[in-house]
C-alpha angles and dihedrals in degrees: 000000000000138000106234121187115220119207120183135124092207108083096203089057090047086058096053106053089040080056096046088044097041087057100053087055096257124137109237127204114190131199127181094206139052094231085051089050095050091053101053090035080059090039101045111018103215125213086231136014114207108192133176116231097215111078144117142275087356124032136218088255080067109048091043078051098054092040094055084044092059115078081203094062097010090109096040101110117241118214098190120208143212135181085168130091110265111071100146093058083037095059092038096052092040096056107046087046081065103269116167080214152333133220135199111222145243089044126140114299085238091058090054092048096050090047087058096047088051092052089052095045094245119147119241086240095064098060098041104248096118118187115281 
């Protein structure tokens, strides 16, 4: 299906979305850092990227900068993450920073895996997660 980047500099996190994406029959690249990130975002070009906001030394508000910044990535869509406080400030600032979309986690597994079909412009049907 599609080729989805993972940033996240918590490996239990990492493990989880590769698991969720995995499952839905999408390829997964994953990268700990936002410089690593960048470099297979520009190598591979992804269909999504899916980034916690929380890292160091850069941030998720960085990379998502430096992403909307390159014609090359500027129109691969961005789902931001967040397993802090602070949601409200987090989705805001995503957002307006040019995320496709935030969530809040934890949060269900199906509600992850619809967030990623919408990013990618697949239709719920397709994925079998009709609506209950």
């Amino acid at each position: 299906m599609a080729s989805i980047l993972l940033v996240d500099d918590t490996p239990a996190n990492l493990e989880l979305l590769e698991s969720l994406c995995r499952h839905a029959g999408h390829t997964t690249r994953r990268a700990t850092t936002v410089e690593t990130g960048l470099a297979l975002a520009n190598a591979h070009r992804p269909d999504l990227i899916i980034s916690d906001i929380h890292m160091a030394p850069q941030d998720g508000y960085d990379l998502l900068r430096i992403i909307k910044a390159d014609p090359q990535l500027a129109h691969t869509p961005v789902m931001m993450v967040s397993m802090s406080g602070g949601h409200g400030v987090d989705q805001r600032k995503s957002l307006e920073h040019g995320a496709t979309k935030f969530i809040a986690m934890p949060v269900e597994p199906q509600v992850v895996l619809a967030e990623i079909q919408a990013c990618l412009g697949i239709p719920e049907a397709s994925h079998g997660q009709g609506n209950a």
